[in-house]
Structure formats: structure tokens, C-alpha cells
C-alpha positions as CSV (number, residue, x, y, z in Angstrom):
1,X,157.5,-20.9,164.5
2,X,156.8,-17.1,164.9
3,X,153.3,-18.0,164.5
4,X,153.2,-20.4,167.7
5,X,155.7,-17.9,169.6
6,X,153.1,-14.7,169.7
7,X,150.2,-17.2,170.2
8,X,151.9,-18.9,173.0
9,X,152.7,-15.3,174.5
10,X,149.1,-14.7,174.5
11,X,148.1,-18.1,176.2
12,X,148.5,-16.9,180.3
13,X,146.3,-13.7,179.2
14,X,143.5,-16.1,177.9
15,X,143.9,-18.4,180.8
16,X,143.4,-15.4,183.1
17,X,140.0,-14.9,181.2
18,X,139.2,-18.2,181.5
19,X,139.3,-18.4,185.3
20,X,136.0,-16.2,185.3
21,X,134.1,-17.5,182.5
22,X,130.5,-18.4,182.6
23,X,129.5,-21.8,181.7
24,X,129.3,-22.9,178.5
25,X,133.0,-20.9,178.0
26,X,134.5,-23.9,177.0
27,X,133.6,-24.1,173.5
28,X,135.4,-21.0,173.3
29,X,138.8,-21.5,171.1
30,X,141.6,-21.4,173.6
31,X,145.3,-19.7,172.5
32,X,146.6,-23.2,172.7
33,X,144.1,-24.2,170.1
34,X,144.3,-21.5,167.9
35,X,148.2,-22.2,168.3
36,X,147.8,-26.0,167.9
37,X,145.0,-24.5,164.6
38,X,147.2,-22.2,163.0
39,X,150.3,-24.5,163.0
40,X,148.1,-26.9,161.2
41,X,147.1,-25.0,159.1
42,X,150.6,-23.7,158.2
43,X,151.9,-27.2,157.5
44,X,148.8,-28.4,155.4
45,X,149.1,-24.9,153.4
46,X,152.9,-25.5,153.0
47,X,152.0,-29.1,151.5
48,X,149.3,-27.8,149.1
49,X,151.5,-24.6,148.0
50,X,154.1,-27.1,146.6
51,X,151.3,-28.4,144.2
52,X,149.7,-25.4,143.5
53,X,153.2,-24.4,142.4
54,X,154.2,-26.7,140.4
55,X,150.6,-27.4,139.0
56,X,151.2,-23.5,138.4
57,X,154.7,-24.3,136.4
58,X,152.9,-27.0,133.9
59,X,150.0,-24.6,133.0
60,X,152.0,-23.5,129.8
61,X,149.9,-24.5,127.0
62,X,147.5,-23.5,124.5
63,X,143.9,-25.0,125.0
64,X,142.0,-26.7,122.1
65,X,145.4,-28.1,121.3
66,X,146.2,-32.2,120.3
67,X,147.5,-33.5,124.4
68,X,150.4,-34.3,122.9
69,X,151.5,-30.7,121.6
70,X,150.5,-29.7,124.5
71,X,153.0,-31.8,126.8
72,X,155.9,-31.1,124.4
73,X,154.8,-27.1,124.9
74,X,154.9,-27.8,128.8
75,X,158.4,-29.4,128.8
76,X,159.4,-26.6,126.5
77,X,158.1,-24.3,129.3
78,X,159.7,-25.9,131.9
79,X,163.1,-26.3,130.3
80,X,163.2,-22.6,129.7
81,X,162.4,-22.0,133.5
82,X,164.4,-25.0,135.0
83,X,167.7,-25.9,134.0
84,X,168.4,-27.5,137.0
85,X,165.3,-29.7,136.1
86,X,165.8,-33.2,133.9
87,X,162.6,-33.2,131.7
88,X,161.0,-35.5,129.5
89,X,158.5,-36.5,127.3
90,X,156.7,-39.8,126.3
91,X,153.2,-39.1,124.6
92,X,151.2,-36.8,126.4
93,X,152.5,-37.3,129.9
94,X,155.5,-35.3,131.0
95,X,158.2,-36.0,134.1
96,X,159.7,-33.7,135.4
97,X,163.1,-34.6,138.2
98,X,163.9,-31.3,140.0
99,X,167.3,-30.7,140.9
100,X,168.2,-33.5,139.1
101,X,171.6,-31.2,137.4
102,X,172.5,-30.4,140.7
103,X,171.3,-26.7,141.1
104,X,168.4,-25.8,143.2
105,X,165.1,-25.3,141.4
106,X,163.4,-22.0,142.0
107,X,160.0,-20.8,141.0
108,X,157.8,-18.4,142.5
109,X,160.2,-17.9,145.4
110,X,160.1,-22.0,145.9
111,X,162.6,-24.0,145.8
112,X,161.5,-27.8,144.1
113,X,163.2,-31.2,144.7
114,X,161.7,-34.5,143.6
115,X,160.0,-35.8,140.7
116,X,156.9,-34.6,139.4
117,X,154.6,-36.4,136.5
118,X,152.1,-34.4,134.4
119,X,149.6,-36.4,131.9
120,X,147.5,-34.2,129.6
121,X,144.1,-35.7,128.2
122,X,140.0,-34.5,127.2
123,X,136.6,-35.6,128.6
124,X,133.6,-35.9,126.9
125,X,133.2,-32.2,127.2
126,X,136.4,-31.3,125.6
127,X,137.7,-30.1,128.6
128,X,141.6,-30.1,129.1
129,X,142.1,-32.3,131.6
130,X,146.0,-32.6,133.3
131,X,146.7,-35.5,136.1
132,X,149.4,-34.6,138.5
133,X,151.7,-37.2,140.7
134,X,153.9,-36.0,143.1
135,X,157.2,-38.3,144.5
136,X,158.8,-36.6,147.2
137,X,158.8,-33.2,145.7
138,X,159.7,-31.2,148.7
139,X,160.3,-27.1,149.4
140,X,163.3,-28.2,152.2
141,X,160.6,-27.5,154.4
142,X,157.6,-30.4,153.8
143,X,157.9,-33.4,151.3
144,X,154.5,-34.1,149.3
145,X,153.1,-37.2,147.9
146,X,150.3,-37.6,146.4
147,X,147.6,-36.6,143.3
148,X,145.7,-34.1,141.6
149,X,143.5,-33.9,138.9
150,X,143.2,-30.9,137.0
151,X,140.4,-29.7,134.6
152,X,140.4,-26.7,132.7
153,X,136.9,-25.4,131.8
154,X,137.7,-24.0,128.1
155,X,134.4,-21.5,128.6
156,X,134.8,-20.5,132.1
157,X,138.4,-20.3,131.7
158,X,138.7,-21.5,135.4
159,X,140.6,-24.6,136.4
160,X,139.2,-26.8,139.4
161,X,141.8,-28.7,141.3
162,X,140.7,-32.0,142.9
163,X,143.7,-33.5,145.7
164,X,144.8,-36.3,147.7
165,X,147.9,-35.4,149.2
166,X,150.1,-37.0,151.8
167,X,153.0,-34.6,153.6
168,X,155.8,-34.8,156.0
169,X,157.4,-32.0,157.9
170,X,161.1,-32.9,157.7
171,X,162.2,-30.9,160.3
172,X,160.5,-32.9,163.0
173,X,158.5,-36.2,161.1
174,X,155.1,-34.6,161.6
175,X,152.9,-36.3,158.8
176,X,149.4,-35.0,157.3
177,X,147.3,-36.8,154.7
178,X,144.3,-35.1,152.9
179,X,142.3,-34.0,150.1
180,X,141.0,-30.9,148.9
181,X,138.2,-29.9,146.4
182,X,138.6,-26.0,144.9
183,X,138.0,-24.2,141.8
184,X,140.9,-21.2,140.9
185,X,140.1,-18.4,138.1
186,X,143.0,-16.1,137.4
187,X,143.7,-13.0,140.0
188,X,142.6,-9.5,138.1
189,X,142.2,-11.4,134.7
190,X,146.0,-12.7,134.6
191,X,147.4,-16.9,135.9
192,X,150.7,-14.3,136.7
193,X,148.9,-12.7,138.9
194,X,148.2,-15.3,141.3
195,X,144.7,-17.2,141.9
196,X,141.3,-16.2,143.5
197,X,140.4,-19.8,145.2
198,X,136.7,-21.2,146.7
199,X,136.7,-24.8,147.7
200,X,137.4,-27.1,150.8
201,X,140.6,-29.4,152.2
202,X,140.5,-31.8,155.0
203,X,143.3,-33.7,156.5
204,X,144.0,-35.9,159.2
205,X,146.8,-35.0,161.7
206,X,148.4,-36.1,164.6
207,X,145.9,-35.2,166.8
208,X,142.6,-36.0,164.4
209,X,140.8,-34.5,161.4
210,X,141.0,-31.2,160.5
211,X,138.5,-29.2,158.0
212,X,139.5,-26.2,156.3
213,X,136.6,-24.1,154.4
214,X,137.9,-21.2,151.9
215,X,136.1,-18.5,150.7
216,X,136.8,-16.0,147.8
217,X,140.7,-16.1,148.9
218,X,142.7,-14.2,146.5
219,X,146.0,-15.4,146.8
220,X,149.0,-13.4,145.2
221,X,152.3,-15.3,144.1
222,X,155.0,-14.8,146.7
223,X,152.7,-13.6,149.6
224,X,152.5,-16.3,152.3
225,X,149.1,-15.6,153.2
226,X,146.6,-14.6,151.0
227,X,145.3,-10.5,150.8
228,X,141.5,-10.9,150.9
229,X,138.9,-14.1,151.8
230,X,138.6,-15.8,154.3
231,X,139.5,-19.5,155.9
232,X,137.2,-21.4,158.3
233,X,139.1,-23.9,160.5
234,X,137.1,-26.5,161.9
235,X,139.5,-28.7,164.5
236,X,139.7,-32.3,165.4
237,X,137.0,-31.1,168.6
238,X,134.4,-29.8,166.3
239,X,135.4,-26.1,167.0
240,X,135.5,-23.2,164.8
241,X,138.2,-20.7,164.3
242,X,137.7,-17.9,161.3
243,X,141.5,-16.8,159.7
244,X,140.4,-13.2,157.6
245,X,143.1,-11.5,155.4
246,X,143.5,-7.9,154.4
247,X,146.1,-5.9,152.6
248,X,148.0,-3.3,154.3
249,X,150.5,-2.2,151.7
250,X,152.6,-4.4,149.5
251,X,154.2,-5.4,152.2
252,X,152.1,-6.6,154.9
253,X,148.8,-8.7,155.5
254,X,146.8,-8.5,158.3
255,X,144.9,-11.4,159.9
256,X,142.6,-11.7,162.3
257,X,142.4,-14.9,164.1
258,X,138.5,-15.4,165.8
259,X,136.9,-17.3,168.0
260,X,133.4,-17.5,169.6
261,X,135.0,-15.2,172.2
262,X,138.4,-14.5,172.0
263,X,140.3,-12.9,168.8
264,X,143.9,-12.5,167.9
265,X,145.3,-10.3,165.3
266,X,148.3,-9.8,163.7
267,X,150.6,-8.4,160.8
268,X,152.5,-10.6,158.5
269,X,155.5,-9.2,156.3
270,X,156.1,-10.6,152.4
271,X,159.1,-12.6,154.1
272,X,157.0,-14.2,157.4
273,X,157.9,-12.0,159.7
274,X,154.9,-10.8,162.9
275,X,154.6,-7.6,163.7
């Protein structure tokens, strides 16, 4: 909401611009489309952090292990975490019902409702493989549904996260389905610290199909924007908007927002807040 106040502050400026721009100006990114980009982009972000966090609560296990240790290690994990969670096991596969005693479910500065499914298997390369279902799990925010398969490279010791999501934003019914295809290794050597990301999403929203490019984002448990990397937003009219992220202190990351001709930048606290 923040987010589409300062752009929407900055939309009679760019409309100003607009009134003397040469031809061709129009495949410029307008402030009402960076606006209608970055709120997007929020909701779609909100929808896959809910996986990635709860993908990032089941990763408790040792590799090279039978699947079936290795789900009763996960609800283990997850019982020490989450007592407000109900969880249980039935061969390798794991369910987990959030808030199911009542309390809220925090992890990572989320909160979790909803039930979640986790099945641990191999392929042919003995690669840990983990298949994630999602039922209304929700932040209060956006409810998921939805997939993801996870493989974990025993070698590379990266994991590459393959989606098919479906979200609502509960305040106001807005809906999003999409997919994503990205491969995480650990932030400075260590899962605690948060993930460096490359990959691609795409989802269809209420006014078409968006695209979403990420490059070398490192993205640091309980920031709401990643410190480094880079998005590219391609929108429903086939226009491209670049989101950059830098560090300022531990506090604040700073954004830049550009277009072929017009930029917007910005400071974001650890709690949301624009400065």
C-alpha cells in the first residue's frame, strides 16, 4: 500500500513529462505501470515467500539418508519449532496443519495457517527429491495453493525449486496463478542465512500475464526485499521494468525502479516502511 502511495504521488510529475514527449515515448513505463508492476509483483512475491518458507521449515534432514528417516527427522524438526502445528507421519510423506492447537505459527517472522504436505523420495541420480502441496496455507495476508518439487543436488549442494502456485489476496479477492523455475544455493555458505536465487516466475493476473526474470538475488531471512540482484518485470503489454537492490545498512534496502526513460528510487526499512 506504501508502495502504490509514493508511486501514485509521482504519477502527475510523469504525466507533465509525457505532454512533451517525442514519438515513440509511449513504450516508456508510465508511474501507473510501474505502480500497477510493483503491486504485482508484491502480491506474486507474497505468494511464493509462503512456500519458500515453509519449503525452508521442512529442509531439516541429513542427505544420503533412507526417505523415510528423513520425514520422521522433518516432523521432529518441525515439532520442535511449531507447537501450534499438528504434525504427522505416514511413510515418507509428512503433513503438516498449522495453527491447528490454536496458537499462531511463526517462522521467520511469518505467520502459517493451513495444511501443508511434504513427500521425500530419490531419482535415478540419487538426488533427494521433496514434493510440496500447499492447501490454503496463508500469511493473513495471501492464501496459496498449489505445488513444488524440490531437488536437492547432493554434489552442488544447491536445491532447484520448480512451482505451480495459485494465490488469493484476502483482503480484496485479487487472485494470481503461476509457476516458477529457480535454483537457491545457501547465502555466505549457511541455509540460516537466507538464499542467493537465479531463475524465472510467470503468472497470470487480473489484467494478463506477467514475467518476472531474477538474477543473482540474494535474499536475506526477514528482509522484504532482497539486498543485492536484480528482477526484470516484463508486464501483460510487453514492457520492461528493471527492480535493482542494494544494502544500505542493516536496516534499509534501496531500490531503484527503471524504465526505458523514467526511474524511481526508493528506501525500504526491515519492517516495509518508504523513506
Amino acid at each position: 500500500m506504501q508502495i502504490r502511495n509514493l508511486l501514485s504521488a509521482a504519477l502527475p510529475v510523469a504525466a507533465l513529462f509525457c505532454a512533451a514527449c517525442p514519438d515513440g515515448a509511449e513504450t516508456d513505463v508510465t508511474a501507473a505501470e510501474a505502480e500497477d508492476a510493483v503491486e504485482e509483483t508484491s502480491i506474486a512475491s507474497q505468494a511464493s515467500s509462503i512456500a519458500e518458507g515453509s519449503i525452508e521449515l521442512t529442509t531439516s534432514f541429513t542427505l544420503g539418508e533412507a526417505v523415510e528417516d528423513a520425514a520422521q527427522e522433518i516432523r521432529g524438526f518441525v515439532q520442535s519449532q511449531l507447537t501450534c502445528a499438528d504434525v504427522s507421519v505416514e511413510g515418507s510423506t509428512v503433513t503438516i496443519v498449522y495453527g491447528a492447537h490454536g496458537d499462531t505459527c511463526l517462522w521467520h517472522g511469518q505467520s502459517f495457517s493451513g495444511t501443508h504436505t511434504v513427500t521425500v523420495s530419490r531419482d535415478d541420480s540419487n538426488d533427494v527429491l521433496v514434493h510440496h502441496e500447499w492447501d490454503q496455507v496463508s500469511n493473513g495476508r495471501v492464501s496459496v495453493d498449489g505445488t513444488a518439487d524440490v531437488t536437492w543436488s547432493l554434489s552442488a549442494k544447491t536445491r532447484h525449486v520448480v512451482h505451480e502456485l495459485t494465490w488469493t489476496r484476502l483482503v480484496d479477492g485479487r487472485t494470481g496463478t503461476g509457476s516458477g523455475d529457480r535454483t537457491q544455493s545457501p547465502l555466505g555458505g549457511s541455509w540460516d542465512n537466507g538464499v542467493v536465487v537465479d531463475g524465472d516466475r510467470q503468472w497470470q493476473g487480473q489484467r494478463g500475464t506477467w514475467k518476472l526474470a531474477i538474477d543473482q538475488v540474494e535474499w536475506r531471512w526477514g528482509d522484504p526485499l532482497p539486498q543485492s540482484g536484480s528482477y526484470v518485470v516484463t508486464t501483460p503489454k510487453n514492457k520492461e521494468l528493471t527492480l535493482s537492490f542494494a544494502r544500505v545498512d542493516e536496516d534499509t534496502i534501496h531500490v531503484t525502479v527503471e524504465g526505458p526513460r523514467h526511474d524511481y528510487e526508493f528506501d525500504v526499512t526491515s519492517v516495509g516502511d518508504l523513506q
